[in-house]
N, C-alpha and C positions, 0 to 999 in steps of 0.2 A: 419626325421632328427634325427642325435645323440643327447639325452636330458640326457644320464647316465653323473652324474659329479662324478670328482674328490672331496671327502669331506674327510678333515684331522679333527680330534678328538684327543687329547691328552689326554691319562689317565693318573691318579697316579702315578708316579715310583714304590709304594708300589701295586699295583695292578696291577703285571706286564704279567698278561697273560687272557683268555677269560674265566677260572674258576672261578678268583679272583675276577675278574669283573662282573658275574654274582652274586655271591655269596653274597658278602660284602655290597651293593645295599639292594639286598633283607633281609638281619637276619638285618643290623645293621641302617637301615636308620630311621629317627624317623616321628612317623605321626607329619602333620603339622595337626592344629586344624583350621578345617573350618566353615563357617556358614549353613551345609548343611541343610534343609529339606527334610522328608521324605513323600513318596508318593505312594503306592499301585495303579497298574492300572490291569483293568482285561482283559485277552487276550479273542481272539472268539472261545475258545475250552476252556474256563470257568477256564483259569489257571491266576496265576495273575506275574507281573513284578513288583520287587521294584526300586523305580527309588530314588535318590540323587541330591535335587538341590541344586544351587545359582543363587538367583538373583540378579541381580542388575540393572534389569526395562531397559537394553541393548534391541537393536532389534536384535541383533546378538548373535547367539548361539552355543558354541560349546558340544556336544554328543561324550561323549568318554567311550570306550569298553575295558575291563579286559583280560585279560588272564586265562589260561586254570588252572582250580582251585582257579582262583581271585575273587574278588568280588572288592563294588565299594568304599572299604576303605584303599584299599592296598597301601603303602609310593608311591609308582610310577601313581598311580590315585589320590591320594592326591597331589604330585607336578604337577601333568600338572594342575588337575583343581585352583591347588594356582595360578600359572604360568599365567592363563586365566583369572582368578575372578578377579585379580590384574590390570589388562591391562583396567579390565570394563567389558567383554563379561559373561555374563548368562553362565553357567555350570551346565550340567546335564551329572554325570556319574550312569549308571545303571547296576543293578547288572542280571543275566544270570541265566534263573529259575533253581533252587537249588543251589544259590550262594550266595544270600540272608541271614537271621538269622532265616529264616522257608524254611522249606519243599517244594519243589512246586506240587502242586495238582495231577498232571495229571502221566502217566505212564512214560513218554518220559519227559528227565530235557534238558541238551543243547548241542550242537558240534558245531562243526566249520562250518556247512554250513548253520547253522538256521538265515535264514536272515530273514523267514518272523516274528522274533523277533523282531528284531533289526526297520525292518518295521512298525511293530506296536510301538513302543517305537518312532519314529520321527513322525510317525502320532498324534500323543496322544501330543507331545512335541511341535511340529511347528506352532500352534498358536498364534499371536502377533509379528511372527520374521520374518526379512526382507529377512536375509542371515545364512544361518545354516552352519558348521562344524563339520566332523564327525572326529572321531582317534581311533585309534585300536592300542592294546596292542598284540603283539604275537596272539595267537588263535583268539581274539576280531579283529585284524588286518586282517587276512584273512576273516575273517565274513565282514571286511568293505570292502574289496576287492569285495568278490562275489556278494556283495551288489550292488556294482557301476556297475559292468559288467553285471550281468545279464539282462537276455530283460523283463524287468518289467516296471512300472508305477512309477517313481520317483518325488518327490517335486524339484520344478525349483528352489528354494529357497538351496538348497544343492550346493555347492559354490566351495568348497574344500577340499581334504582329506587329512590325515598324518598317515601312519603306522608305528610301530617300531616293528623289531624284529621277520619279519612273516615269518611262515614256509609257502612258496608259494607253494610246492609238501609237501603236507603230506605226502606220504606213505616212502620216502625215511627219511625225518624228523622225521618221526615216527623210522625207524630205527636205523638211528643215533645216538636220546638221547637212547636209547636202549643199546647200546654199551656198553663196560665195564667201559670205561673211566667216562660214564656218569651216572653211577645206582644209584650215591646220589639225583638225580633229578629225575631219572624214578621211583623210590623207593616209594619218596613221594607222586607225581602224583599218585599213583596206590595206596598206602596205600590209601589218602582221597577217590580216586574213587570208592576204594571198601568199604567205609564206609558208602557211598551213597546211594551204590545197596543197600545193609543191610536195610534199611531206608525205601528206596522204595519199597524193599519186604516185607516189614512189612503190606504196602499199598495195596499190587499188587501180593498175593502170586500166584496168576492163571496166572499172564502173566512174571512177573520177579521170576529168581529161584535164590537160594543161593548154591545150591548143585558144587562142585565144583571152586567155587568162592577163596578157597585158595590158588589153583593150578595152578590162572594166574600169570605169572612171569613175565610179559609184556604190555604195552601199547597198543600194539599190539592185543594180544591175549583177552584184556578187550574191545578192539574196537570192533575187531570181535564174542565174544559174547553178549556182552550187546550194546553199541553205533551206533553201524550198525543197527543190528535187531529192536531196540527200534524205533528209527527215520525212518523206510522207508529200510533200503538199506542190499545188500544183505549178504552181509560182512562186513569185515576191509577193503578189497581190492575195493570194490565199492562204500563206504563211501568217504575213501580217493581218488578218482577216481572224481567224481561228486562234491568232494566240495573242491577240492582246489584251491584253488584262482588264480592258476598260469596259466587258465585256461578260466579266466574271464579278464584279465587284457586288453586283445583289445577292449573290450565294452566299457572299461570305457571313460567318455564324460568331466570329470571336470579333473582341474589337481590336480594329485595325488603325493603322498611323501610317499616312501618307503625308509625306513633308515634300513638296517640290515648291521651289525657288520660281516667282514670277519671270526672275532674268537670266533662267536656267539658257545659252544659247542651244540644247539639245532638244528642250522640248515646246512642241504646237501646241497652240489654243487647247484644243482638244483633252490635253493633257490639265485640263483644270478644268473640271466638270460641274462647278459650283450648283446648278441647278438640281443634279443628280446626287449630289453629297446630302443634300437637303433631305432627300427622303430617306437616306439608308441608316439605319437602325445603330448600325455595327462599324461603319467605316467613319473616320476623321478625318477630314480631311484640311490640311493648313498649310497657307501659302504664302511663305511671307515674301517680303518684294525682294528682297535679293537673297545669296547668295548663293551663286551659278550654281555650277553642273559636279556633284557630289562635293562640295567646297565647306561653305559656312563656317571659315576659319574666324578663331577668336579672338581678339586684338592684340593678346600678349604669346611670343611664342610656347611658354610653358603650361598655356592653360586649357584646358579639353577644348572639344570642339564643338560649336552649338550644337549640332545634329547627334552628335553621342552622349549630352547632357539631357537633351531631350527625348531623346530612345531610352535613356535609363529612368527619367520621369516617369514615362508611359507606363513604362511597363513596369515598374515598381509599386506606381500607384494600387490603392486599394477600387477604386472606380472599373 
């Protein structure tokens, strides 16, 4: 049955296109200060996850995931989990090894298809809760995706998801922010990413090289030397091939909320699947025409943010 809706979003008049709206979000929005705790857990290949709670002795919990170069203190992970702490529900956002304020151990850090992270992070978490909630931020969003589709062993206790902002075909997304229009974001992306390798080379000089590492120009071209090869896969092209979410979305069994922004500049065609939303049972899919790339800010500064008014809908609802 058709489950894609119509969802209208009204931005800023000042924020009048899907650059603005990405942009202004990210440089100018202010951390809210929360009660978190922090918590080190060690993965089974001896690396470790830093995880960010709140409690508030809830049996319900919602797990919510970053984006690509995020971590788990970034203004837009700070308002969802305010958004949630405030309603009552426990919140744990966790940060994606080497996104943390250390290192992470091992040779391989994080991509969009490492679910058996995220895995480990809800095993380690799900103790004492009745009903769990997962959310995904852009890249954290497709990790929640592949997460729910894949044919794996899941806790029954997993309830309900919310993504915002996910590039469902990487490889064409990946081209996209590539483009000319977009090099103030692919820029930065790739500056941190290669400050990383730097890092990890320091670690790892027998299996990470630095040799040529100035000469990526691309997200693209940093996938395919380092993110593919490091994690398993044979490329950029096989990487992006095997882990994007747009790919897993039949499996999925709970219902799902995908919110991407038509004037998202991050994400391709691709990334709105409207014919495929039609048949699937379980996923939502709503697209409203603007606002960009994890943005949808609300016209007055003090007042929540579309996309965390709308994930607390979701998933509050009795539907």
């Amino acid at each position: 049955m058709p489950i894609v809706r119509n969802i209208t979003y009204s931005n800023p008049p000042l924020l009048f296109n899907g650059h603005l709206q990405t942009i202004i979000p990210a440089l100018f929005r202010k951390n809210i200060p929360l009660p978190f705790f922090k918590e080190r857990i060690v993965t089974e290949d001896d690396d470790f996850i830093d995880l960010d709670w709140i409690r508030n002795h809830n049996r319900k919990l919602v797990i919510i995931s970053h984006g690509l170069e995020g971590n788990s203190r970034r203004p837009y992970m700070l308002g969802m989990a305010n958004a949630f702490c405030h309603k009552g529900y426990d919140v744990l956002c966790w940060n994606f090894r080497g996104c943390s304020d250390d290192i992470n151990k091992q040779s391989i850090f994080y991509n969009s298809g490492a679910t058996y992270d995220l895995d480990t992070v809800i095993k380690h978490a799900a103790e004492g809760y009745e009903e769990i909630f997962l959310i995904g931020f852009s890249l954290g969003g497709n990790l929640t995706l592949k997460y729910l589709g894949e044919r794996r062993e899941r806790d029954l206790r997993i309830k309900k998801a919310v993504t915002i902002s996910v590039p469902l075909h990487l490889e064409s997304s990946c081209e996209k922010i590539s483009n000319r229009e977009n090099t103030i974001y692919s820029r930065r992306f790739l500056k941190s990413l290669k400050t990383k390798i730097v890092k990890k080379a320091v670690l790892y000089p027998d299996i990470i090289q630095v040799k040529g590492l100035r000469n990526l120009k691309s997200l693209m071209d940093f996938d395919n030397i380092y993110t593919g090869p490091l994690h398993g896969y044979k490329d950029a092209h096989d990487y992006y091939d095997q882990c994007s979410s747009l790919y897993y979305l039949e499996g999925i069994k709970i219902p799902t909320l995908i919110i991407n922004a038509q004037n998202d500049p991050f994400l391709s065609s691709k990334c709105f699947p409207i014919d495929l939303g039609k048949k699937l049972e379980n996923v939502f899919m709503e697209f409203p025409k603007t606002g960009g790339h994890v943005g949808f800010s609300p016209h007055r500064p003090k007042q929540k943010y579309w996309s965390e008014k709308r994930a607390f809908e979701f998933i509050s609802s009795d539907k």
